[in-house]
LUMTOR-270810 format. One record per residue: residue number from 1; y, x, z of N, C-alpha, C in turn. Coordinates in nm, 2 decimals, padded with zeros to 4 digits, m for minus. Atoms other than C-alpha are relative to their C-alpha. Layout:
residues N
NODE, NUM, Y, X, Z, Y, X, Z, Y, X, Z;
...
end
This chain:
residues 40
NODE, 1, 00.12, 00.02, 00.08, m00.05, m00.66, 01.89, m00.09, 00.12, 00.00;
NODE, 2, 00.09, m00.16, 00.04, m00.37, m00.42, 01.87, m00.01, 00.00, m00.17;
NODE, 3, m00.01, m00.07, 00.17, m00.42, m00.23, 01.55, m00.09, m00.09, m00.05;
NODE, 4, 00.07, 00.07, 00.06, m00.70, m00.45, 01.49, 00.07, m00.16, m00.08;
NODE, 5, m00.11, 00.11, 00.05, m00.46, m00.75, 01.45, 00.09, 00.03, m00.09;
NODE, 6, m00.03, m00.07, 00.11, m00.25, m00.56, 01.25, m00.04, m00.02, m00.09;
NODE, 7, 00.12, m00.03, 00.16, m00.49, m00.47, 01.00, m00.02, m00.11, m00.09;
NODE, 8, 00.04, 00.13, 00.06, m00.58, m00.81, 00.98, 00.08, m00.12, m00.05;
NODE, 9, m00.09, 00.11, 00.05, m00.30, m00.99, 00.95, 00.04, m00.04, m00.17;
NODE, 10, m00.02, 00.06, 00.11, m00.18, m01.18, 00.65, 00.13, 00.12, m00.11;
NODE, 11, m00.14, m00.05, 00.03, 00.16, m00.95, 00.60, m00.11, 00.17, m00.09;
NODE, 12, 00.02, m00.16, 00.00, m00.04, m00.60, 00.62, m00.16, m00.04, m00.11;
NODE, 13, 00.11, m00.06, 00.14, m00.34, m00.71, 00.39, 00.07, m00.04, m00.12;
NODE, 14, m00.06, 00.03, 00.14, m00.07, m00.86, 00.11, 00.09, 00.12, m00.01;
NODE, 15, m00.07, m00.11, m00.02, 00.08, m00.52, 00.16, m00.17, 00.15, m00.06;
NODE, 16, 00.15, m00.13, 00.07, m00.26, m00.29, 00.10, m00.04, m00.08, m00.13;
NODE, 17, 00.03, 00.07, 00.18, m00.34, m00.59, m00.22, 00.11, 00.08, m00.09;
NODE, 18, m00.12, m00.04, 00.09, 00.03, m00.48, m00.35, 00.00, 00.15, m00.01;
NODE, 19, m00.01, m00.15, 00.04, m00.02, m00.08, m00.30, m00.17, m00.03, m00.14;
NODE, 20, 00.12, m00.06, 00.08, m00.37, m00.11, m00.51, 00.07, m00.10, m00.16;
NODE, 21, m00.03, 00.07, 00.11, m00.21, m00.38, m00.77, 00.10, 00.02, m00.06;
NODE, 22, m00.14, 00.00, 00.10, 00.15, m00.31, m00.84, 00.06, 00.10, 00.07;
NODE, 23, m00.02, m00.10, m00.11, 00.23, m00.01, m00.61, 00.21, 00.00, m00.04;
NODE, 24, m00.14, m00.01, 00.08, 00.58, 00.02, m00.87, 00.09, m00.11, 00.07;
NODE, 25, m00.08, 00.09, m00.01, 00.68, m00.28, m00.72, 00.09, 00.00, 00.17;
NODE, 26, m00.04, m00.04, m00.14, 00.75, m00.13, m00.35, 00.07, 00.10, 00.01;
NODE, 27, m00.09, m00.07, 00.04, 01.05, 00.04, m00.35, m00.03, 00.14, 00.03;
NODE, 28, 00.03, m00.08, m00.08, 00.93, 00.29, m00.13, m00.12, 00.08, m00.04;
NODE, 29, 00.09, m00.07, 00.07, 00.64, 00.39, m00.35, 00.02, 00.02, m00.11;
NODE, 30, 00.00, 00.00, 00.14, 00.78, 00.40, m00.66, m00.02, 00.19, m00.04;
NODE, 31, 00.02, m00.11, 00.01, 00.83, 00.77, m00.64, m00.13, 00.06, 00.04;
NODE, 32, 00.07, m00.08, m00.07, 00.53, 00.89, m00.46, m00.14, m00.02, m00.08;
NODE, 33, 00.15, 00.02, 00.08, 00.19, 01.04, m00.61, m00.08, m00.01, 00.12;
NODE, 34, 00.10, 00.03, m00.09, 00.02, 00.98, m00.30, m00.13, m00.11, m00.02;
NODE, 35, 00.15, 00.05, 00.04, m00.36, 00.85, m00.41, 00.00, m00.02, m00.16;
NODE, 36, 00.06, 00.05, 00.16, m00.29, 00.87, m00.78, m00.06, 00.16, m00.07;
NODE, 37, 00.06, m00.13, 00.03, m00.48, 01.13, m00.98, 00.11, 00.07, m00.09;
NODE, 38, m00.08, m00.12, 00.00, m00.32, 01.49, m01.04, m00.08, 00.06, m00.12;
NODE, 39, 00.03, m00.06, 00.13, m00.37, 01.63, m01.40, 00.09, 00.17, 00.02;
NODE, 40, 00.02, m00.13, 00.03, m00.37, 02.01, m01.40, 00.03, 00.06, m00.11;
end
């Protein structure tokens, strides 16, 4: 597959909906602050 297909597919956009809507719910994100904001 090119990346373009990828991107587009059904798997990998219900996968970028689920990091912005329930990120908690991917096992694999649950720990990580990667894109959430950082209080000082």
């Amino acid at each position: 597959q090119t990346f373009r297909e990828v991107w587009h597919s059904e798997a990998y956009t219900e996968f970028r909906r689920t990091l912005l809507t329930a990120r908690s719910s991917i096992e694999m994100c649950r720990n990580c602050s990667e894109g959430s904001p950082v209080w000082a």
